[in-house]
TORTIKOL-264175 format. One record per residue (C-alpha): residue in one letter; x, y, z. Coordinates in Angstrom, 3 decimals, m for minus. Example, Ala and Ser with C-alpha at 12.3 -4.5 7.8 and 13.67 -1.06 7.14 Angstrom:
% TORTIKOL-264175
{'A',{12.300,m4.500,7.800}}
{'S',{13.670,m1.060,7.140}}
END
This chain:
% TORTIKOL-264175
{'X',{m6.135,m34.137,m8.650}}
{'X',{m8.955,m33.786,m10.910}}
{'X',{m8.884,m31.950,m14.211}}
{'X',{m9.232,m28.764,m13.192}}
{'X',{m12.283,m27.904,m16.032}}
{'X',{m14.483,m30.501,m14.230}}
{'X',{m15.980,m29.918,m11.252}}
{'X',{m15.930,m32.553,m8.814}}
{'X',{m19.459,m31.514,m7.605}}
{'X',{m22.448,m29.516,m8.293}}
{'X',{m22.594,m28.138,m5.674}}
{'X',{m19.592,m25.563,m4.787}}
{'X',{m18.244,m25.431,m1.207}}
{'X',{m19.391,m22.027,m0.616}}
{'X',{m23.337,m22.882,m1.100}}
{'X',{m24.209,m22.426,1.990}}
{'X',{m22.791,m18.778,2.684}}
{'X',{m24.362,m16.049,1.241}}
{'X',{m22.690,m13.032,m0.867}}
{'X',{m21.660,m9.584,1.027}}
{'X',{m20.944,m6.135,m0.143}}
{'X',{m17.264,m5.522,0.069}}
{'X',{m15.131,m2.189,m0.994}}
{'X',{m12.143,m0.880,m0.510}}
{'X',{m10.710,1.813,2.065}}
{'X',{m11.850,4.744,0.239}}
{'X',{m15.167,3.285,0.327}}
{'X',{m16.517,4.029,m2.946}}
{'X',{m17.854,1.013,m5.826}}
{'X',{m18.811,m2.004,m3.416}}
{'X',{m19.645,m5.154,m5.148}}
{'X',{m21.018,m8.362,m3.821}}
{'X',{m18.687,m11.684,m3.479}}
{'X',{m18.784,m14.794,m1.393}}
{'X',{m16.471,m14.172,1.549}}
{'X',{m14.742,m17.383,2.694}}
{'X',{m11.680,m18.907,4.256}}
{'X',{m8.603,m19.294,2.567}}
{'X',{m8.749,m23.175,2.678}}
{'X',{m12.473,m23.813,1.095}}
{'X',{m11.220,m20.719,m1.944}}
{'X',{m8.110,m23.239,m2.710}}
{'X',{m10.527,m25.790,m2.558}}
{'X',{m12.825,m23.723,m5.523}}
{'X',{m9.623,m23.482,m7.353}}
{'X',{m8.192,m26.917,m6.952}}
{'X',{m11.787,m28.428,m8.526}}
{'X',{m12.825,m25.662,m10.576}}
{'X',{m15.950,m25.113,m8.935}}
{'X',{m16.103,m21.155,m8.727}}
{'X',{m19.215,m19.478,m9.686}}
{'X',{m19.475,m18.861,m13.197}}
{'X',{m16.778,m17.501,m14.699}}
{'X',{m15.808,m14.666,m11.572}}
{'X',{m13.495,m16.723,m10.243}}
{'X',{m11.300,m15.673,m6.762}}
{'X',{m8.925,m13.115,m5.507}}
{'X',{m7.619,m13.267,m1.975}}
{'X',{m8.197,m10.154,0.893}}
{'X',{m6.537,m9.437,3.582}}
{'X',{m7.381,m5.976,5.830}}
{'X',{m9.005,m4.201,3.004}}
{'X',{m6.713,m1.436,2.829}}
{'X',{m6.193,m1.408,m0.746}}
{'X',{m7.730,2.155,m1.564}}
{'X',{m9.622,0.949,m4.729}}
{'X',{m11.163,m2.361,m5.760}}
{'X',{m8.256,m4.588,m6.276}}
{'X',{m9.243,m7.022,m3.606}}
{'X',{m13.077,m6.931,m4.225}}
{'X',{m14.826,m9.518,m6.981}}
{'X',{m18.369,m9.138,m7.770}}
{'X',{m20.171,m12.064,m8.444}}
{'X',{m17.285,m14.504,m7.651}}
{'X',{m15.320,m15.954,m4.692}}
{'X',{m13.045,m13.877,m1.921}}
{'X',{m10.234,m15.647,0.381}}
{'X',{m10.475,m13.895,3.571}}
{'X',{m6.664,m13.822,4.574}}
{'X',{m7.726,m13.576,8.107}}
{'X',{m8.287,m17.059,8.405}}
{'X',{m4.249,m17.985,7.845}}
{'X',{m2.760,m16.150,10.253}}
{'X',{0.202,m16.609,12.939}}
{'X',{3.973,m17.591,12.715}}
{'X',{5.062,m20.649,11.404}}
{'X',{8.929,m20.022,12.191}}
{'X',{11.531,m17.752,13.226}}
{'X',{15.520,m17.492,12.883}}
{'X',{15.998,m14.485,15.574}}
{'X',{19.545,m14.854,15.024}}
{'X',{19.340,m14.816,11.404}}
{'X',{16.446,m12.202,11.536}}
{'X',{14.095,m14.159,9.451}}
{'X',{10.271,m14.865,9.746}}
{'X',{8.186,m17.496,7.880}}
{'X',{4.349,m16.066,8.228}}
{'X',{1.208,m17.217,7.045}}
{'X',{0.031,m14.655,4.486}}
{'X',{m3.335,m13.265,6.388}}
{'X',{m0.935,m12.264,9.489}}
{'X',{m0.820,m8.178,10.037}}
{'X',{2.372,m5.878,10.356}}
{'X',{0.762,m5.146,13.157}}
{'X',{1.257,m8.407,14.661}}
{'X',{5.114,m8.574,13.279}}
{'X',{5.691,m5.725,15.233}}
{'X',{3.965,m6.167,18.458}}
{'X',{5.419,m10.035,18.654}}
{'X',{9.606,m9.049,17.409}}
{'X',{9.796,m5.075,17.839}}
{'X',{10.041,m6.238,21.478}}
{'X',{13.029,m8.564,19.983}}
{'X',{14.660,m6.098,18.020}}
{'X',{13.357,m7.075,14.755}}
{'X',{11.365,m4.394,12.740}}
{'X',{9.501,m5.143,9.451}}
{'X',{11.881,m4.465,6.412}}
{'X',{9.316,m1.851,5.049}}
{'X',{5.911,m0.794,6.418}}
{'X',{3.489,1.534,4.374}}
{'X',{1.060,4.470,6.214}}
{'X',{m0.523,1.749,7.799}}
{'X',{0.091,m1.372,9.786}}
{'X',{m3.087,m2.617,9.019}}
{'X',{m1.892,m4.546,6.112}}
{'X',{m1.284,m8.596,5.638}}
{'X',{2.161,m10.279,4.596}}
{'X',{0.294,m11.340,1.260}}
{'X',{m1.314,m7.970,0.962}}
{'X',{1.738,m6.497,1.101}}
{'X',{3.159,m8.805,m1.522}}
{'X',{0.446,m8.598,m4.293}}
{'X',{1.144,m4.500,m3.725}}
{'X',{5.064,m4.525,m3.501}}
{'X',{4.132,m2.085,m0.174}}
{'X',{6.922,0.669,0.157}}
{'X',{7.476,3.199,2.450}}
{'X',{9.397,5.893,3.875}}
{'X',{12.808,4.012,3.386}}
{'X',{12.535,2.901,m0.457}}
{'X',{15.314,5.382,m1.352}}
{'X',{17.728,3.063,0.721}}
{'X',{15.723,m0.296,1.281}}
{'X',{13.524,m0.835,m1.394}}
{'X',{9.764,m2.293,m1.370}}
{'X',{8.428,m4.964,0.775}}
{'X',{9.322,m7.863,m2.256}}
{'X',{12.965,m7.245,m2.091}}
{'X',{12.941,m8.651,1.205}}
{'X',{11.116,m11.887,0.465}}
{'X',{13.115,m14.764,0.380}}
{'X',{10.504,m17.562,m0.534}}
{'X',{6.860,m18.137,m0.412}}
{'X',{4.288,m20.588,m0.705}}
{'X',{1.668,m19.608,m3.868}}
{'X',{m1.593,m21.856,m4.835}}
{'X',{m1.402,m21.401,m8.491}}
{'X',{m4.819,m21.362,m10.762}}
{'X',{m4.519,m24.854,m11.257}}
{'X',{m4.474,m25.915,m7.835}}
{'X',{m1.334,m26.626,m7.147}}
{'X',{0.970,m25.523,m3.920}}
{'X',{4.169,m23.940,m5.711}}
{'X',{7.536,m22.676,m3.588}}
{'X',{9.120,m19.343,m5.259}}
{'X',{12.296,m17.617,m4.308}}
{'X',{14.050,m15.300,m6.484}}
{'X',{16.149,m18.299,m7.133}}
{'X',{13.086,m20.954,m7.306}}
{'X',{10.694,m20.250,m10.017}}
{'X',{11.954,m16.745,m10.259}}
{'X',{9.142,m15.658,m13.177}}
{'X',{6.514,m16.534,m11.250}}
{'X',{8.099,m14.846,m7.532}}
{'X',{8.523,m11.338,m9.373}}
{'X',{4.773,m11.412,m11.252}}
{'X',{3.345,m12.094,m8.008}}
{'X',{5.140,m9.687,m6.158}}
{'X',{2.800,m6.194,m7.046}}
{'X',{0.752,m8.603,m9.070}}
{'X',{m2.644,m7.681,m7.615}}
{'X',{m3.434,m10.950,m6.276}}
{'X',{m4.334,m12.236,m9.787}}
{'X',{m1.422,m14.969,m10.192}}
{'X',{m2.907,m16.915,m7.381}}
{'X',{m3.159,m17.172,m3.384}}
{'X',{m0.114,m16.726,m1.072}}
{'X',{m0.498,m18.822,1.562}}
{'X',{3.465,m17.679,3.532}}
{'X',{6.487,m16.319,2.889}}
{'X',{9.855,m16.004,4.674}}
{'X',{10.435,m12.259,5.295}}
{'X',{14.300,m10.807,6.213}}
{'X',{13.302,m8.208,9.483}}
{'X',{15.748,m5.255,9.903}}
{'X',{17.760,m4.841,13.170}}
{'X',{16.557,m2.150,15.524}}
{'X',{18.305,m1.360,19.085}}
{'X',{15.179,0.360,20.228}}
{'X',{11.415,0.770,19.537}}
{'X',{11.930,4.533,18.858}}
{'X',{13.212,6.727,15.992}}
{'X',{15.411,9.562,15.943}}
{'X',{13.630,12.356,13.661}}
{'X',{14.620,16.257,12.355}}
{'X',{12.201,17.978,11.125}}
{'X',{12.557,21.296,8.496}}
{'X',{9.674,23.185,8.164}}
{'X',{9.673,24.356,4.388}}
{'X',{8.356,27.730,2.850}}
{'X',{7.579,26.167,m0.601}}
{'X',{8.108,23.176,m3.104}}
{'X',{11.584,24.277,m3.939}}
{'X',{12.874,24.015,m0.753}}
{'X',{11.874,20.830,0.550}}
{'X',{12.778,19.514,m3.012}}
{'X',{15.983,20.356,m2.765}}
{'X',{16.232,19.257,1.085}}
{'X',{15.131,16.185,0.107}}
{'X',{17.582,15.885,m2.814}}
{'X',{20.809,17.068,m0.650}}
{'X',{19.853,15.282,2.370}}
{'X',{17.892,11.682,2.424}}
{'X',{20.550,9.878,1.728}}
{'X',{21.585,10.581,4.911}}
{'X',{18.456,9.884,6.188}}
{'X',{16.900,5.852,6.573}}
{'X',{13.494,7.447,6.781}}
{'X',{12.060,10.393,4.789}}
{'X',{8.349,12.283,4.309}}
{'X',{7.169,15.134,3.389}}
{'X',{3.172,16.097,4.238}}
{'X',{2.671,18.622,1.495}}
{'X',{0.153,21.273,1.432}}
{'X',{m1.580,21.542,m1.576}}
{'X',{m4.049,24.152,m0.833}}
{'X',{m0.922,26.677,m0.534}}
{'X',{m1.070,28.729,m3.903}}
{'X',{1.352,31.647,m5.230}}
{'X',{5.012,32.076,m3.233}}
{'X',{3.534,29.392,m0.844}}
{'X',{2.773,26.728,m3.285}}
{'X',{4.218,23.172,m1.526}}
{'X',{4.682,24.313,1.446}}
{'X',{5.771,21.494,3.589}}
{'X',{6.679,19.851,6.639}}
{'X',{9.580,17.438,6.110}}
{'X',{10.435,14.622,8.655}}
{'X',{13.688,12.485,7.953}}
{'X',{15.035,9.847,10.249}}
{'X',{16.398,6.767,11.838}}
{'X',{15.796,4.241,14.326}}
{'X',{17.429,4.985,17.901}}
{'X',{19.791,3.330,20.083}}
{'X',{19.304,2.198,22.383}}
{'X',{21.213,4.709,24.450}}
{'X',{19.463,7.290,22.539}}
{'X',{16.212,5.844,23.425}}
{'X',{17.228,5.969,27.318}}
{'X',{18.920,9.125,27.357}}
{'X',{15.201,9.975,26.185}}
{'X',{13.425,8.609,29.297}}
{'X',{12.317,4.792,28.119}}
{'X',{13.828,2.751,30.640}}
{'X',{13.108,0.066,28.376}}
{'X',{14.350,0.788,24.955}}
{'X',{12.679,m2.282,23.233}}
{'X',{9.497,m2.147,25.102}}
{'X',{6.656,m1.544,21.855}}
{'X',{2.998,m0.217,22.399}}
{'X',{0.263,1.079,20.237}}
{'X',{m2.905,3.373,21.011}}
{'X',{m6.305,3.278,18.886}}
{'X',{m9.101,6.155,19.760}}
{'X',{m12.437,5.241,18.756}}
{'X',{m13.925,6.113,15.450}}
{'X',{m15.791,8.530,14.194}}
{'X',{m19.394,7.236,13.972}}
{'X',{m20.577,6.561,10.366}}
{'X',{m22.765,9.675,10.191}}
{'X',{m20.525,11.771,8.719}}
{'X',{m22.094,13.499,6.175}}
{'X',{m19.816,14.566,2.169}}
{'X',{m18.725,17.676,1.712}}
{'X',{m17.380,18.078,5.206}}
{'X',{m13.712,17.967,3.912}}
{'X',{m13.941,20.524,1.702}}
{'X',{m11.769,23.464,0.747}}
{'X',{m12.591,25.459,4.230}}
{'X',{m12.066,23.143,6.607}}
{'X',{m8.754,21.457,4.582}}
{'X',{m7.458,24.966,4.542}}
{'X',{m8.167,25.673,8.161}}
{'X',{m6.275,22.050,8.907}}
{'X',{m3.549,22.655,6.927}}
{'X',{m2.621,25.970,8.238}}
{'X',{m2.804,24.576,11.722}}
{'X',{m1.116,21.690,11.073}}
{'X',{1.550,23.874,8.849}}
{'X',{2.021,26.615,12.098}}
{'X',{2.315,24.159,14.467}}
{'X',{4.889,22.068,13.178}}
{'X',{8.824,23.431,14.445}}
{'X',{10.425,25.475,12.063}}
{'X',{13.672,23.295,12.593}}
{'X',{14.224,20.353,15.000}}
{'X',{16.818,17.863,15.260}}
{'X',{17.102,14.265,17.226}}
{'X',{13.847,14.551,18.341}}
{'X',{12.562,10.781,20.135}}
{'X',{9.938,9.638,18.197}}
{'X',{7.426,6.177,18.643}}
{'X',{7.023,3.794,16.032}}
{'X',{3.174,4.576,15.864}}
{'X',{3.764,8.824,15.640}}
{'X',{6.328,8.216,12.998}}
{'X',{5.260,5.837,10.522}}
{'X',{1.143,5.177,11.256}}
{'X',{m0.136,8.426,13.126}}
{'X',{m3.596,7.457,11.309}}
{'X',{m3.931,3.983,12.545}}
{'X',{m4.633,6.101,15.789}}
{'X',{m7.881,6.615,14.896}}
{'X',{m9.739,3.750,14.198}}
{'X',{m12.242,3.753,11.192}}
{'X',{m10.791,7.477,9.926}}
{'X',{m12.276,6.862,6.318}}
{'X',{m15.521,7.719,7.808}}
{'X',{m14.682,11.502,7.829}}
{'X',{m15.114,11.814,3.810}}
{'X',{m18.714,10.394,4.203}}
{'X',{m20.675,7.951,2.444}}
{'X',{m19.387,9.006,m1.078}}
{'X',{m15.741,7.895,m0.041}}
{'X',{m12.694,9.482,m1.512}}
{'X',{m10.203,8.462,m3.924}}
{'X',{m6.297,8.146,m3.169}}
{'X',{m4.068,9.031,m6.190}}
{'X',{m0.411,8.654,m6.047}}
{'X',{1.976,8.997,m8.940}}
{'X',{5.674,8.089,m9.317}}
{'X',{8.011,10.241,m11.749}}
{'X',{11.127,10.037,m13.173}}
{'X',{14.094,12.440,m11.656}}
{'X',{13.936,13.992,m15.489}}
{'X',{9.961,15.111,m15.122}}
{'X',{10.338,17.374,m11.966}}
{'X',{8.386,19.977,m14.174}}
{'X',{5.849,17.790,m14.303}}
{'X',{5.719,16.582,m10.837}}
{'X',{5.633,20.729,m10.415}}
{'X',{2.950,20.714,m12.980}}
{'X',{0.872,18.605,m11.313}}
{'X',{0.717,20.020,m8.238}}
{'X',{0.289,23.533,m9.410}}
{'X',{m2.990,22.478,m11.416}}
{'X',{m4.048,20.189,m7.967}}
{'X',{m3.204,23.742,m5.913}}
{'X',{m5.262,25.943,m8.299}}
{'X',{m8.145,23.463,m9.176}}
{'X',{m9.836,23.907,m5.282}}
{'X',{m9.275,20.024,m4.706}}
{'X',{m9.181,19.430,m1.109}}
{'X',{m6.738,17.623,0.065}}
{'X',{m5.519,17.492,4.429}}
{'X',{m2.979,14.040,3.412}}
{'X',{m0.650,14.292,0.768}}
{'X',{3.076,13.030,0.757}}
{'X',{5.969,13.352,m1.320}}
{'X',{8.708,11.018,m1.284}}
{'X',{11.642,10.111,m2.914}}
{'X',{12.190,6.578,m4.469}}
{'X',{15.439,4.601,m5.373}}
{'X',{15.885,2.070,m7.939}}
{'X',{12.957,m0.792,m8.379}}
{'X',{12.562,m4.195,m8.730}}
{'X',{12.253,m7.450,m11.261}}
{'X',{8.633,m7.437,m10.843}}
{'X',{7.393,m6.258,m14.092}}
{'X',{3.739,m4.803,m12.186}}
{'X',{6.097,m2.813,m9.059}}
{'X',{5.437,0.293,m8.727}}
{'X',{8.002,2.348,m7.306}}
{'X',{11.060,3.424,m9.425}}
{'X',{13.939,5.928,m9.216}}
{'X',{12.453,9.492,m8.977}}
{'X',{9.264,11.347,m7.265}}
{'X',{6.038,10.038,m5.688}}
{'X',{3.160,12.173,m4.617}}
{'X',{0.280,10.521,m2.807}}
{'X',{m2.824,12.548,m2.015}}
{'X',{m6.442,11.718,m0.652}}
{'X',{m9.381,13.797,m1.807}}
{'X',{m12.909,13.096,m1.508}}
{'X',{m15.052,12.197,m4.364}}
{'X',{m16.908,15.290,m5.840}}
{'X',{m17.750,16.838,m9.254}}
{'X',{m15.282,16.980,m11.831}}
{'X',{m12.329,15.369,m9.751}}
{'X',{m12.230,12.545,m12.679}}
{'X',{m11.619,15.220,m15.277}}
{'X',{m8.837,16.453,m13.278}}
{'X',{m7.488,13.398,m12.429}}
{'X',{m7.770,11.833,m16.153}}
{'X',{m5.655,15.409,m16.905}}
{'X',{m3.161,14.410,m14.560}}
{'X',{m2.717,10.951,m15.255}}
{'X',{m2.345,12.038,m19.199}}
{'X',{0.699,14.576,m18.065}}
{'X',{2.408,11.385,m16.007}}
{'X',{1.686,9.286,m18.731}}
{'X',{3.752,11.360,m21.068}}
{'X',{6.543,11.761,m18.778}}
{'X',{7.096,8.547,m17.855}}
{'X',{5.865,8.196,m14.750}}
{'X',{2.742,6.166,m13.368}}
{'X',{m0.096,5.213,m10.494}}
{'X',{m0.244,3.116,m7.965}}
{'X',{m2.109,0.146,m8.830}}
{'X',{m3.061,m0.515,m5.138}}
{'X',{m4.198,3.298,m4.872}}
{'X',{m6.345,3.369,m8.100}}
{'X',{m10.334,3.174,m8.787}}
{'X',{m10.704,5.183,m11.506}}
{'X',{m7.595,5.119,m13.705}}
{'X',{m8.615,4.651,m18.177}}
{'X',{m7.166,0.889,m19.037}}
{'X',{m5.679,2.409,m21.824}}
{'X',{m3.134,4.266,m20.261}}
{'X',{m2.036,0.958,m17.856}}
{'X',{0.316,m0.947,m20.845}}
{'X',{2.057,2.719,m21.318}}
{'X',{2.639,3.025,m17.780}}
{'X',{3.643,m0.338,m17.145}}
{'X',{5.716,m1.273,m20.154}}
{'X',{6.190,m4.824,m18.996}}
{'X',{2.243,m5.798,m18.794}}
{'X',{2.583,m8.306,m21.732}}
{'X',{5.325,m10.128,m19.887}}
{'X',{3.677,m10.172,m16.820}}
{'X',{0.574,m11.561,m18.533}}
{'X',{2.354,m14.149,m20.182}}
{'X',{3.503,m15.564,m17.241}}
{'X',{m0.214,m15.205,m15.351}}
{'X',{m1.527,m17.108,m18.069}}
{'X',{1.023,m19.964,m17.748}}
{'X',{0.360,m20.147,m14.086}}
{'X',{m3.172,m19.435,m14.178}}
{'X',{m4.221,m20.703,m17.771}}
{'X',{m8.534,m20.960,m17.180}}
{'X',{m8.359,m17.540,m15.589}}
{'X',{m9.314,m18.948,m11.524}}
{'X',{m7.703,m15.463,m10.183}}
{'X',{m9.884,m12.529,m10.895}}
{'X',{m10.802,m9.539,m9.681}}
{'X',{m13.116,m6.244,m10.118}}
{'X',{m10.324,m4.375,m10.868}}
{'X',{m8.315,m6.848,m13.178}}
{'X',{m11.490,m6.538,m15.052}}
{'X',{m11.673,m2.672,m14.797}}
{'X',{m8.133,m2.568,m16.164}}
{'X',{m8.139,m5.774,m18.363}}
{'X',{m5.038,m7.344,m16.812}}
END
């Protein structure tokens, strides 16, 4: 291998392609980069021919909200172009996957085996290496944790070149910075995932319909850990006695006896559906207060007040939005923003706080969450941790950065902090307070990637 300061040619292996605009799912910053397959970016990394100093970050689906997997100026690896299965223990319930391969295509290739991903996000439009640089969590993080406590080795091209194994027991430092490392301690090329068990491709769900924060707080509090599965959409136009009103849906997977008893013949038998998009004339402002009231009300009186063991598909449960393909179109060309905080059990004020001044400050919002989280990880950059998360989408408008920089400053304070994946506007100097392990995590970057090859708009943004 050459020295990895010296170019082996002038002329980099990307010359021929030309730069494209690339953003993330809430649409808003684009920047320009050279999009190109995972092998020729190693390549740029192996001989240190990137352009400039921009250097590369890898992509999968580009459903990171913000601009974590964008890099103006420099190089992109398009995860797409590693995709597919390289092994599987059924018995054992293990995968080895190439890192651009979907959770879409885990499920639709072992649901029908009765294997389910360990932990899937809102969406299964994300990559196994996406889902690694964001330690993805879900709706089961209270009991299962995020997606990196249930990979068991991977395969990492490191910034100088080099193809490095990690495990938790294998180069442990390095496994835990990558995992929720943004992409920026190099490219995963696989990794060996442990699948959960399932008996059927349904779930088993009760739902409460609550008359206000309290109450589906203290639902949630009582009752998830009886619960595999637990979400609350929260309606945070709701003011006065009203305020939080929610619709909480807690669950589990079914038997397979359950399943039948339900009317699918064939318990294990998995299927999707995908509308067509809206088309990208949608023009901003057409989410605004009115029309996210009127939704949420609907969506609020239709709901059941109570219901219990109610059959349930993988896609209604866990991705009703994947249903509709392109659904980021609806905020219009000025995109939205997705915040979502995490908060320690000891700041539920603040977590009431927060969405009190969100309620009152005529921020429209149809998709916001709350969850509960259990105990994180080693990775020193993982989000999730024991207490409260609240995710919300809102569309970009006037003055939402002064409430948002409000919020994040309350958070801050309390110990709690964003979602790195979620975030395109967060102040850098709030990042080392809210992730109190960013030195140690940068130490070990640098020792991995010493000249700086992984970069990205927002490691910039943030100064990571």
């Amino acid at each position: 291998m050459s020295d990895p300061q010296t170019p082996k040619s002038a002329t980099p292996p990307y010359a021929d392609s030309s730069p494209i605009l690339l953003c993330g799912w809430g649409r808003t910053a684009p920047t320009s980069a050279y999009l190109v397959p995972v092998p020729v970016a190693a390549d740029a990394v192996k001989d240190g021919s990137g352009p400039s100093e921009r250097g590369v970050v890898a992509r999968g689906l580009g459903r990171s909200y913000g601009d974590c997997a964008q890099n103006g100026g420099g190089v992109v690896a398009d995860g797409r172009s590693i995709s597919g299965i390289i092994e599987a223990n059924l018995e054992a319930g293990t995968v080895r996957a190439l890192a651009g391969t979907s959770l879409d295509d885990l499920m639709t290739w072992f649901v029908p085996l009765g294997l389910f991903v360990p932990v899937t996000p809102g969406t299964r439009f994300v990559t196994v290496g996406g889902a690694i640089a964001a330690d993805v969590h879900g709706k089961n993080h209270h009991v299962k944790g995020s997606w990196g406590s249930h990979i068991l080795s991977m395969r990492l091209i490191d910034g100088l070149g080099n193809l490095r194994e990690l495990s938790p027991s294998k180069d442990p430092e390095l496994f835990w910075a990558t995992i929720g490392g943004m992409g920026l301690t190099g490219i995963v090329i696989d990794a060996t995932i442990q699948m959960t068990r399932v008996e059927s491709a349904y779930l088993s769900v009760d739902t409460d319909r609550t008359e206000d924060l309290d109450e589906v707080m203290n639902l949630m509090v009582e009752g998830d850990e009886f619960y595999d599965y637990s979400v609350a959409w929260i309606d945070l136009v709701a003011k006065g006695k009203h305020m939080g009103r929610s619709i909480l849906e807690r669950g589990h997977f079914a038997t397979a006896e359950q399943a039948r008893a339900a009317g699918h013949r064939k318990p294990l038998n998995y299927s999707t559906h995908q509308l067509g998009g809206p088309p990208d004339i949608f023009p901003s402002g057409l989410l605004n207060p009115l029309t996210v009231r009127a939704f949420n009300e609907f969506w609020y009186r239709i709901a059941p007040k109570q219901r219990r063991g109610h059959i349930s598909t993988i896609e209604g449960f866990f991705h009703p939005l994947d249903m509709i393909n392109d659904w980021n179109r609806m905020y219009g060309p000025r995109g939205f923003l997705q915040w979502q905080t995490v908060l320690p059990d000891s700041a539920t004020e603040v977590l009431r706080r927060s969405i009190e001044r969100i309620s009152g400050s005529g921020a429209s919002s149809f998709l916001a969450v709350l969850k509960r989280f259990g105990p994180g990880n080693a990775a020193p950059l993982s989000f999730p941790t024991t207490g409260w998360t609240l995710a919300l989408d809102i569309p970009v408008s006037v003055g939402l950065d002064r409430l948002l920089d409000e919020l994040d400053e309350m958070i801050t304070e309390a110990g709690g902090r964003i979602y790195l994946a979620k975030d395109s506007r967060v102040r850098p100097e709030l990042i080392p307070t809210m992730y109190p392990r960013l030195d140690e995590w940068r130490e070990i970057r640098d020792q991995s990637d010493p000249h700086r090859r992984f970069q990205s708009d927002m490691g910039r943004r943030l100064g990571l």
